[in-house]
C-alpha positions as a printed Julia matrix, in Angstrom:
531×3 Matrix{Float64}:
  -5.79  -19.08  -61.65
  -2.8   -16.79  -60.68
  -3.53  -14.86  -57.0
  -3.92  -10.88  -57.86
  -2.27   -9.06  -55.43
  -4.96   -7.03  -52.93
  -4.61   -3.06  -54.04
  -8.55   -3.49  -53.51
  -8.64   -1.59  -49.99
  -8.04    1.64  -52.04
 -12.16    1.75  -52.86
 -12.25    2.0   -49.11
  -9.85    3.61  -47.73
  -9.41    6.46  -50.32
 -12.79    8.05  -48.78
 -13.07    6.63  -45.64
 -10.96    6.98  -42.38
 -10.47    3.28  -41.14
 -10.24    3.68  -37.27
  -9.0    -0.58  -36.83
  -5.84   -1.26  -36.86
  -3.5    -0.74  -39.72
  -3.22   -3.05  -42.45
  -0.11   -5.23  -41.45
   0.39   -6.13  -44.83
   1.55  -10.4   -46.34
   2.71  -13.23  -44.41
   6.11  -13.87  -44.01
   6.68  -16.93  -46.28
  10.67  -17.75  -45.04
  13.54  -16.12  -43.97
  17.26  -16.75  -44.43
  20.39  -14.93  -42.06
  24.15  -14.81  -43.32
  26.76  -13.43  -40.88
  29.31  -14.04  -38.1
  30.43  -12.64  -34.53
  30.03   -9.2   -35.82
  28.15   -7.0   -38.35
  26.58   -8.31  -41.66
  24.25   -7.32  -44.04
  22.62   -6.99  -47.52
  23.89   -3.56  -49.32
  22.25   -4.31  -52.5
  20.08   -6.65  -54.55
  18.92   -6.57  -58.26
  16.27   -8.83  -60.41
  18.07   -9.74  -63.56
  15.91  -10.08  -66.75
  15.79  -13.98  -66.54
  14.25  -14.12  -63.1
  17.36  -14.81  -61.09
  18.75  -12.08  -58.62
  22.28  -10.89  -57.62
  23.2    -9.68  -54.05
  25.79   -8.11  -52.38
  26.42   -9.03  -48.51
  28.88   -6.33  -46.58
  30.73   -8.11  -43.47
  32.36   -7.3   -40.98
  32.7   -10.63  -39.44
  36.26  -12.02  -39.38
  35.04  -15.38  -38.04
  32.75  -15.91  -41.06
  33.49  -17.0   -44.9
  31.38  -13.66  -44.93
  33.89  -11.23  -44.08
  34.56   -8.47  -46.45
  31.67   -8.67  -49.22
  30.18  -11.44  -50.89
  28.2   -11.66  -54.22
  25.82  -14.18  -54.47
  23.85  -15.02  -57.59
  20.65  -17.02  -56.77
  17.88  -18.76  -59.54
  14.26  -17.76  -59.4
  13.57  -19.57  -56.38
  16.5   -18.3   -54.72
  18.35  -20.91  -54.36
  22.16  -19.89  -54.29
  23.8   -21.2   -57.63
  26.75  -18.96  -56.84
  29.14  -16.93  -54.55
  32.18  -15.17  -54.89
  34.24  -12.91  -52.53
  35.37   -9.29  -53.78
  38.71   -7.63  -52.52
  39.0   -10.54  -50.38
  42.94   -9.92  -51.38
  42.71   -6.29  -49.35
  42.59   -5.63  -45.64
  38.42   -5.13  -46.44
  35.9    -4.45  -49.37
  32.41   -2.79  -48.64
  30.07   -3.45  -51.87
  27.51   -0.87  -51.82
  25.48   -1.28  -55.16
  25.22   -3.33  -58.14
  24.63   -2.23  -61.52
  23.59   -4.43  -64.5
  24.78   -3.1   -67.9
  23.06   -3.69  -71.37
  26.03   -6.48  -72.06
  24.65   -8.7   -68.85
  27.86   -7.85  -67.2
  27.52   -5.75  -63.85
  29.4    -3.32  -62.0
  30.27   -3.59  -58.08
  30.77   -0.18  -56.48
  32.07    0.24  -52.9
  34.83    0.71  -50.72
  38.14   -0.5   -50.15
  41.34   -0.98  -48.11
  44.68   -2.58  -47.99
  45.33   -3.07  -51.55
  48.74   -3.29  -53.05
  47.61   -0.73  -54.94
  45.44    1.45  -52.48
  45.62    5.39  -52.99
  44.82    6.17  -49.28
  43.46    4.8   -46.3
  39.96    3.9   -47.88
  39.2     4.54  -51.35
  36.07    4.07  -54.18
  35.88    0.69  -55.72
  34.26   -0.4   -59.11
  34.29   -4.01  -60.12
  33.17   -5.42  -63.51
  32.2    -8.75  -63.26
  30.21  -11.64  -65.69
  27.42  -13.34  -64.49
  29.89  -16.21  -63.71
  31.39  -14.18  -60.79
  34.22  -13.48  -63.2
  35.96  -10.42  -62.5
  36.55   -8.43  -66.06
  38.49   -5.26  -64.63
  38.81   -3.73  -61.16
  40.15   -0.15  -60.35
  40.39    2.2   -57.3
  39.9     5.81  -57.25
  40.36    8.63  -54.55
  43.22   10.34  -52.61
  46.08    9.87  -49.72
  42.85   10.52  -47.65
  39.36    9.12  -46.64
  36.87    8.66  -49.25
  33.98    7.41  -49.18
  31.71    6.06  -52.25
  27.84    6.48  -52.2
  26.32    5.43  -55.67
  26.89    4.45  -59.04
  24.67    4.94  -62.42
  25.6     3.66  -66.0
  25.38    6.08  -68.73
  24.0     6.21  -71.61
  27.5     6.5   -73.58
  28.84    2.81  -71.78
  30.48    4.99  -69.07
  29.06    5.29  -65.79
  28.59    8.19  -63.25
  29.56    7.73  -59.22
  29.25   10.16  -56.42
  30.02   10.16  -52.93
  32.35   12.2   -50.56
  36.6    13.01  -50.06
  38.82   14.58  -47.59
  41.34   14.59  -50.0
  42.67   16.64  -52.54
  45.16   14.6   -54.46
  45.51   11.22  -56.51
  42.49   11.54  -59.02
  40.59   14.29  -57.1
  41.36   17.22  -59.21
  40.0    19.96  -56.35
  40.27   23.63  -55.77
  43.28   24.84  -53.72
  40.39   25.89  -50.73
  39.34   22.13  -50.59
  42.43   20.52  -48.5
  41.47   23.19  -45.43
  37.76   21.35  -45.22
  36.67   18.1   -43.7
  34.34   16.34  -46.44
  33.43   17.43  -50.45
  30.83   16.02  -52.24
  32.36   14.05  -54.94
  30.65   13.76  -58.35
  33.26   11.57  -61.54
  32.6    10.51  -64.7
  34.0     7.26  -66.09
  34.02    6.05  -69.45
  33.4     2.13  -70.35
  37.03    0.83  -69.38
  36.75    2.81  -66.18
  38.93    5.67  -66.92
  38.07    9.01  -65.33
  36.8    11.55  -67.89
  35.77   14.33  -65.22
  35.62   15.35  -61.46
  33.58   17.65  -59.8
  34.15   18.44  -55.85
  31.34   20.5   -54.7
  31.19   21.81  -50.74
  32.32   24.65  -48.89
  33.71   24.65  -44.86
  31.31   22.37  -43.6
  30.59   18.66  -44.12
  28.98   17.94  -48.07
  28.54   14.62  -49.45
  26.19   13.18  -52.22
  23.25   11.27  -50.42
  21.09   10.39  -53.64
  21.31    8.13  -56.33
  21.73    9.33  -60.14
  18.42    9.51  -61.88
  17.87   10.07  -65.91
  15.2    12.36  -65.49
  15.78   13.05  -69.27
  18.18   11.82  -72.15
  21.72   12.68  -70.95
  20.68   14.86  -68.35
  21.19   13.33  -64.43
  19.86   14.34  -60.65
  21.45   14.14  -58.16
  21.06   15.51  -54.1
  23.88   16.87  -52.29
  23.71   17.07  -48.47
  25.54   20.29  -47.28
  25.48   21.88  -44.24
  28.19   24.79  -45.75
  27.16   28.02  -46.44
  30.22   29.37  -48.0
  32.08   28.71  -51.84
  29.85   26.42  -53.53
  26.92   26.5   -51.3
  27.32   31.04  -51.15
  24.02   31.18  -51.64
  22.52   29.74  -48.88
  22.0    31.36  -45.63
  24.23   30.77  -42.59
  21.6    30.4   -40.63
  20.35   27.34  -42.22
  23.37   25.01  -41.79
  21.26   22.03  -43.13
  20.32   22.29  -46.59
  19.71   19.54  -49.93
  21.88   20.7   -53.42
  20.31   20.02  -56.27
  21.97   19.5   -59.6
  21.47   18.38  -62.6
  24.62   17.4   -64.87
  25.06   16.53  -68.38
  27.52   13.71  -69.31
  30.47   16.97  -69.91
  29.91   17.66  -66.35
  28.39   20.94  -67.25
  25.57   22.11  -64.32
  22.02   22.27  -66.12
  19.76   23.33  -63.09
  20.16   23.78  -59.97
  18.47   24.5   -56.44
  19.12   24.76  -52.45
  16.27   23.47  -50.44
  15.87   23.64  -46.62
  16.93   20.56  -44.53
  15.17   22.29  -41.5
  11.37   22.34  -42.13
  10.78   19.71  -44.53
  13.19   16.81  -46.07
  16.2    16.61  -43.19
  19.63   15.7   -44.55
  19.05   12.42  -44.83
  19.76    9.53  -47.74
  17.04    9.23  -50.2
  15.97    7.68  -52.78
  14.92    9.34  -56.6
  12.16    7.87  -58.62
  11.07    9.2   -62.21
   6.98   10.04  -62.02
   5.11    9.29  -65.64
   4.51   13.35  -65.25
   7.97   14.11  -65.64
   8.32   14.86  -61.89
  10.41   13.35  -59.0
   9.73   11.34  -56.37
  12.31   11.85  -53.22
  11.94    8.69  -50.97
  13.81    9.86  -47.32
  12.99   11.22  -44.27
  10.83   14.56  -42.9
   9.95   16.03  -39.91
   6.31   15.47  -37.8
   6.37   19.66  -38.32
   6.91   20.32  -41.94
   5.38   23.19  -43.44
   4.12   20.6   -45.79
   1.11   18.37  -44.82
   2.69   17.97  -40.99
   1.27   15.33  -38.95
   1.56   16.75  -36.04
   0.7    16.45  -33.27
  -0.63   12.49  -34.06
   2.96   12.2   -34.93
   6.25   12.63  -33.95
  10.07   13.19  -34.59
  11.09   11.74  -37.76
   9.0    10.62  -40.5
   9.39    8.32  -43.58
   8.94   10.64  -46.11
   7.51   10.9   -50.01
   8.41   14.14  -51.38
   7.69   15.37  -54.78
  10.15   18.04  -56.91
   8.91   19.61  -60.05
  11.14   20.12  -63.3
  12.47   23.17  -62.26
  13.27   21.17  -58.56
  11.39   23.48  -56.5
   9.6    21.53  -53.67
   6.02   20.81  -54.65
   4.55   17.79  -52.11
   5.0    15.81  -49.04
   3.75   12.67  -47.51
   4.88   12.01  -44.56
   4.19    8.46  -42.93
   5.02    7.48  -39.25
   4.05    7.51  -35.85
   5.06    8.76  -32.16
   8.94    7.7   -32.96
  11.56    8.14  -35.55
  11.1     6.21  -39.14
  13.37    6.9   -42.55
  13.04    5.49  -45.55
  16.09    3.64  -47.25
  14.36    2.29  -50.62
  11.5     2.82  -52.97
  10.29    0.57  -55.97
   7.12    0.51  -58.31
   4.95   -2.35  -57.62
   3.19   -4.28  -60.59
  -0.05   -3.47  -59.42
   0.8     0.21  -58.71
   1.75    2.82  -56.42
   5.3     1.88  -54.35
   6.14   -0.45  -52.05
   9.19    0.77  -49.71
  11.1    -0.23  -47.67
  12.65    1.9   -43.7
  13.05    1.46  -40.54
  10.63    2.1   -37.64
  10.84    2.66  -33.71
   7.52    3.68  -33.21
   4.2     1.28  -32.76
   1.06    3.73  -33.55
  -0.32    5.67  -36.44
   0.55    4.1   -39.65
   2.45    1.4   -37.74
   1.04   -2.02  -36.56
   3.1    -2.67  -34.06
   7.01   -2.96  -33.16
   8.41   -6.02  -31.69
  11.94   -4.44  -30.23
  13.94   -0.91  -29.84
  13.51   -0.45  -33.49
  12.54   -2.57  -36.9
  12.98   -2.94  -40.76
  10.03   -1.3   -42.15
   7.82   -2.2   -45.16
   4.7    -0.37  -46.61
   2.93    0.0   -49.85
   1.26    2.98  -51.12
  -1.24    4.01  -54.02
  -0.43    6.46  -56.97
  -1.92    8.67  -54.72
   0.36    8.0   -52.03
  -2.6     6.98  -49.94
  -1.51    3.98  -47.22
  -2.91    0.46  -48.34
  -0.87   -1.4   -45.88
   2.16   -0.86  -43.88
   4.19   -3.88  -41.86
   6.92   -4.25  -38.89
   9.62   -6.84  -39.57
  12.09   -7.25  -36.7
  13.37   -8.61  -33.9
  13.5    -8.01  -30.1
  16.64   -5.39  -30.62
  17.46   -2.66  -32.69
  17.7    -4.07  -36.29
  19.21   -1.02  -38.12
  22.87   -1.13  -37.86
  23.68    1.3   -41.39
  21.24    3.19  -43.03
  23.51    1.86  -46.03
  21.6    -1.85  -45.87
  18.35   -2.86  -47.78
  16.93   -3.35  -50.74
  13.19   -4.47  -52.49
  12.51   -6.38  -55.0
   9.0    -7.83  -56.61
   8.93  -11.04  -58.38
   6.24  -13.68  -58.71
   3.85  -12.36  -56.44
   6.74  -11.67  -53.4
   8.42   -9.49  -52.24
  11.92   -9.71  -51.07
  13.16   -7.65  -48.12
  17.22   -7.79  -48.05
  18.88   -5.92  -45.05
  19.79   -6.74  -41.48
  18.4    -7.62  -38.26
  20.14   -8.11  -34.66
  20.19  -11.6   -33.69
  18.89  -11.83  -29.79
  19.58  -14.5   -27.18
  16.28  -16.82  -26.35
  15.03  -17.28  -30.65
  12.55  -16.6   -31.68
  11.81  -12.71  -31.17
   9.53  -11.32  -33.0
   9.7   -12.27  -36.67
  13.44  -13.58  -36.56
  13.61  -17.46  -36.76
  17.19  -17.84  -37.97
  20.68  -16.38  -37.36
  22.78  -17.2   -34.38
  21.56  -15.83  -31.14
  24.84  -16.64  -29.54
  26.35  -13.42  -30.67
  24.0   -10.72  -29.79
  24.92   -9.18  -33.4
  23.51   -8.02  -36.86
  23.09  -10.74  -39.3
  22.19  -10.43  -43.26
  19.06  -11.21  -43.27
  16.62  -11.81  -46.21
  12.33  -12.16  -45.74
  10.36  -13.45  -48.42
   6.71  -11.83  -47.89
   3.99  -13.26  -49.74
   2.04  -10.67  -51.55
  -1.33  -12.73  -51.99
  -1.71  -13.05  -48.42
  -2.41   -9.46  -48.11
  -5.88   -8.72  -46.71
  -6.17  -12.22  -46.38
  -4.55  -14.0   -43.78
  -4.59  -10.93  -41.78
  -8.24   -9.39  -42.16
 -10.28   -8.56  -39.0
 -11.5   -11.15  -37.24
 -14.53   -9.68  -36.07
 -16.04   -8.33  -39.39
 -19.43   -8.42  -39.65
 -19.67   -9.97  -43.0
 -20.42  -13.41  -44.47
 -19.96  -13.57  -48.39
 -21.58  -17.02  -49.76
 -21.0   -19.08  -52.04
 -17.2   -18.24  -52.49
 -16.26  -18.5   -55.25
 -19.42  -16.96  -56.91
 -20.67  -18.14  -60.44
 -23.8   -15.71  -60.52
 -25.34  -14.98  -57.38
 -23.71  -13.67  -54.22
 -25.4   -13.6   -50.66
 -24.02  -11.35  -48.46
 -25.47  -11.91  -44.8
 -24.63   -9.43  -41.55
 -23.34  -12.14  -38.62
 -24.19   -9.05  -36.38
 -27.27   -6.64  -35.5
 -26.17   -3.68  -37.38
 -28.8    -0.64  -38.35
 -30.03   -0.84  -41.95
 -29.21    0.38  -44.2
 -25.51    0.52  -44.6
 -23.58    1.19  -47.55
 -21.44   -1.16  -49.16
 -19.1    -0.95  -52.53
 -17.74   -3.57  -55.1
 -14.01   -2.94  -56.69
 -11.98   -4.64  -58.85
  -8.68   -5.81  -59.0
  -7.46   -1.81  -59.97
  -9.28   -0.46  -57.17
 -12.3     0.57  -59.59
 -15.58    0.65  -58.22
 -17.77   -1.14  -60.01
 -20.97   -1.43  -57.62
 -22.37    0.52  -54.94
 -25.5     0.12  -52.64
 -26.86   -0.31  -49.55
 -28.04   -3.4   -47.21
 -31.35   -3.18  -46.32
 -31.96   -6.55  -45.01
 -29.29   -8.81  -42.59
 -29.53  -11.38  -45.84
 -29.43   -9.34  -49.39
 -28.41  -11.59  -52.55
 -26.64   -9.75  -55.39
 -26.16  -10.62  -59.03
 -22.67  -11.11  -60.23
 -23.04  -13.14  -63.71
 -22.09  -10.18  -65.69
 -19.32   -9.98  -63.8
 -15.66  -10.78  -65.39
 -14.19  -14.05  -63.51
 -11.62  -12.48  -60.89
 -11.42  -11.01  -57.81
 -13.44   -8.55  -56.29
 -13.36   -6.64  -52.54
 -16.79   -6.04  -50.65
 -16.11   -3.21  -48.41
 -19.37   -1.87  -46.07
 -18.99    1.54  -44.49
 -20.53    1.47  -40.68
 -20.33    4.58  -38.82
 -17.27    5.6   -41.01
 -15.31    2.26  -39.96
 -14.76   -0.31  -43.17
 -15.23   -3.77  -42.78
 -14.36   -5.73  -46.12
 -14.26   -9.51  -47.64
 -12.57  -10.75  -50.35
 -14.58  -13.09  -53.16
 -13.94  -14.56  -55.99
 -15.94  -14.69  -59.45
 -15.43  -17.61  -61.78
């Protein structure tokens, strides 16, 4: 019988307030490093339809065959059936994200440098490759000055849209006369199929503006994106200039033409931070990134602190509608956000702090990793790191779900005297941030890692038709308990009035089921299985 995965605390903890520690979340199943004497790590990984998954690792080690950026395409167990460098004949390549198209092919979007044909000193890179590792077409964009690429997003016409930032105002940025007296632009182009530029849009004003979302469809031909500003002048005259820190929000068409748009605070809510856009079955938006302890929405303070991992929700007209904020005494942001099969989101961010909705931190800071309801109630949230700081570029990390795992790609600083805290592998010799990769099995949840002084004895397990449920401690009767299903549903509820109480589950479907009992508002729970 295939393991469910365990969203069965919800029946619990969506009414009750449990005071034990948080859920740390799966097991680690393995763990695999890639790097050198310097900085390495994952920028980007993707599930392809047939189970296998392409990565991208960004290096910056000159003593490794990592150096520059590697794609590696791996089968469903991850085993590596192929790598291949990219710009490897420049002076450097940074792959940020890959894209799969409807063809199979995929598109590589980064930075480069040092190219025969380079524009300026670093400029936006798009690679079309086969899932051989065969490059189709390359081509650079930018100016005689630094730019710097963000995201990519095919379109529905075979083009693709990619937005970042410039400090130029030449080459194939067609900008405003005002734009070469500024430091950085936004930078929003359109592409068609072959890679040729259809359209540019620079959007800033005297201050620092660059995109710091990715593109999301959040109908046909119509695409979101977030624009971090802290101008107050030209494009951003609007805004006040006493609130230097501010989110643009625009929607384009594939002309280029502006559908909607709005200017949020970056002071009292979201900060001006990179986040992540998710479509909601309701038509509205989910903004993965980072908030404040103090928002004006749902603060935590004063439990919590600083920064916050943040789960923000815009309407269809963009205005500002929700916030979740998750954290604890320290600073956490949130890098990446996916759907999980069995609902809500798992995502993934980085963590200094070892209270609240945190079990712990094992150095100066960790990769972060937490799973949330529909609600965007916590089910269980998880430190992964080692004995140093493991964030080097809020650029690194990606999740993805297969086969009852999840896969954490991003980084983690390799310390002297392995192993510290979860890191078994890299080389500890050079004190520096490896690629690193964590496998976390997903049936483990609740499992491995339930309390170990619950009060609860569930016999015989697995049940056919009658379960006994028997209190190993001297509790006072009654006490509620509840049954739920593999959705979370309730299906049962009662109370205990004797230490031994036997319950009938042969009408029951075969499964598994969560008994959760409610003492003096702390829930203690035990997993069982029906056949």
């Amino acid at each position: 019988m295939r393991q469910p995965y365990l969203i069965l605390l919800l029946s619990c903890f969506n009414t009750h307030q449990l005071q034990a520690q948080v859920n740390p979340g799966p097991n680690i199943a393995w763990q695999e490093c890639y790097g050198g004497s310097a900085e390495d790590y994952f920028a980007d990984a993707v599930l392809l339809e047939d189970g296998r998954i392409l990565s991208a690792i960004a290096s910056g080690s000159f003593d490794s065959e990592y150096y520059g950026s590697t794609i590696i395409l791996s089968d469903v167990s991850l085993g590596e059936i192929w790598r291949e460098k990219i710009g490897d004949d420049c002076n450097g390549s940074g792959i940020r994200e890959i894209s799969v198209l409807e063809d199979n092919n995929v598109l590589l979007f980064g930075i480069v440098s040092g190219c025969e044909d380079s524009i300026g000193s670093f400029d936006y890179y798009v690679v079309k490759i086969n899932l051989d590792g065969e490059i189709i077409w390359s081509r650079l964009y930018g100016s005689s000055q630094y730019d710097d690429p963000y995201t990519l997003l095919p379109t529905s016409d075979g083009g693709f849209l990619v937005g970042g930032s410039t400090r130029g105002f030449d080459g194939d940025l067609y900008m405003p006369a005002w734009n070469d007296l500024f430091y950085d632009d936004a930078l929003i182009m359109k592409m068609d199929s072959l890679g040729e530029v259809e359209w540019v849009d620079i959007i800033g004003g005297t201050n620092p503006d660059l995109v710091s979302s990715n593109f999301l469809e959040v109908s046909p031909v119509q695409y979101l994106v977030m624009i971090a500003s802290s101008s107050y002048d030209y494009d951003l005259a609007g805004s006040s200039e006493d609130d230097l820190k501010k989110h643009l929000l625009r929607v384009y068409d594939l002309d280029g033409n502006v559908l909607k748009e709005i200017i949020l605070s970056a002071d009292d809510n979201l900060i001006d931070q990179w986040n992540t856009l998710q479509l909601l079955p309701d038509g509205n938006v989910l903004i993965a990134g980072t908030g404040i302890a103090e928002s004006d929405i749902n603060p935590t303070f004063p439990e919590h602190d600083g920064f916050e991992g943040a789960l923000a929700i815009i309407n269809e007209e963009l205005e500002l509608i929700d916030l979740n904020l998750f954290g604890g005494l320290g600073n956490e942001y949130f890098l990446d956000i996916i759907p999980a099969t069995i609902g809500g989101y798992y995502c993934l961010g980085y963590s200094s702090s070892s209270e609240g909705d945190l079990p712990g931190n094992h150095g100066e800071g960790d990769m972060w990793v937490l799973h949330v309801d529909g609600s965007f109630n916590l089910i269980w949230s998880k430190n992964i790191g080692s004995a140093g700081t493991d964030l080097f570029t809020s650029q690194a990390g990606a999740l993805i779900e297969k086969d009852n795992m999840l896969y954490m790609f991003s980084q983690v600083s390799a310390q002297a005297g392995m192993p510290t805290g979860d890191l078994t592998c890299g080389d500890p010799s050079t004190n520096k941030v490896d690629a690193w990769v964590v496998a976390l099995d997903l049936t483990t949840v609740g499992v491995e890692n339930e309390p170990q002084q619950t009060p609860i004895q569930l016999y015989p397990n697995p049940v056919t038709n009658t379960l006994t449920i028997q209190l190993t401690q001297q509790l006072p009767l009654p006490v509620t308990y509840t049954i739920a299903n593999t959705t979370g549903k309730t299906i049962e509820t009662g109370a205990l009035i004797n230490p031994i109480t036997q319950l009938n589950m042969g009408n029951n479907a075969p499964g598994v089921y969560l008994f959760c009992l409610i003492i003096y508002d702390i829930a203690y729970f035990e997993l069982f299985i029906k056949e």
